[in-house]
C-alpha positions, -999 to +999 in steps of 0.1 A: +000+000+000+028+023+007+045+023-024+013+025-042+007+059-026+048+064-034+038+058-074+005+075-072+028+107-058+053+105-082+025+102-113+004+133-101+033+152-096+051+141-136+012+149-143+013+187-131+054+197-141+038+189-179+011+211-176+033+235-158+055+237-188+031+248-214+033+285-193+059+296-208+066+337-213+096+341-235+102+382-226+084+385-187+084+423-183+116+442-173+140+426-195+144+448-220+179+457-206+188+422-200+175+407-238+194+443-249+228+432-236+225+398-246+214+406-280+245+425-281+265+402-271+254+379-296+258+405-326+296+407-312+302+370-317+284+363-346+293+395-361+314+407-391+348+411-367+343+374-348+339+362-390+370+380-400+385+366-368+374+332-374+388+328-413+422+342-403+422+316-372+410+289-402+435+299-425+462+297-396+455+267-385+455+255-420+487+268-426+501+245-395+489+214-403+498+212-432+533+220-423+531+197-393+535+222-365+499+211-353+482+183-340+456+171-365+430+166-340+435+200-326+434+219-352+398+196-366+388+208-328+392+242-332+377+242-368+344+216-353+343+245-326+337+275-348+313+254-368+291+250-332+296+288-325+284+298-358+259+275-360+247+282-326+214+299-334+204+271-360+211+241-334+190+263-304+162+265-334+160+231-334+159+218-298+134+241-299+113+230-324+117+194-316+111+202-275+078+223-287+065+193-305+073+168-279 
């Protein structure tokens, strides 16, 4: 009887954090100075400088592996990372999409 109450507990309360979820509010009021700064920061690293910055670190890195002064796998890190941080705002889009779907 007791862990029947113990499972009834635990399926009432996956029940209500579902329903809980669907009240979502993407910009509650007094952000704007918070979504500002971020949105900033953003446009700084996905800007035109980061991209400038980002093919002259490709094209250096490219230049040292292929004279050997690099590690292979560090410089296919480096180049994997800039791929994730400019490709950041298509891989939130779609854990988004598939988490609103779900």
């Amino acid at each position: 009887m007791k862990h029947f109450r113990t499972m009834l507990a635990l399926i009432g309360g996956l029940a209500a954090s579902s329903a809980l979820a669907q009240t979502v509010n993407l910009d509650p009021q007094g952000s704007g100075p918070v979504t500002g700064a971020l949105a900033w920061i953003q446009g700084t690293l996905m800007g035109s400088v980061a991209t400038a910055v980002a093919v002259i670190a490709v094209a250096g890195i490219g230049f040292m592996m292929l004279s050997g002064r690099m590690n292979w796998r560090f410089g296919a890190t480096v180049i994997i990372g800039l791929f994730i941080l400019f490709g950041a705002g298509s891989i939130v889009a779609g854990i988004q999409s598939v988490a609103s779907n779900g």
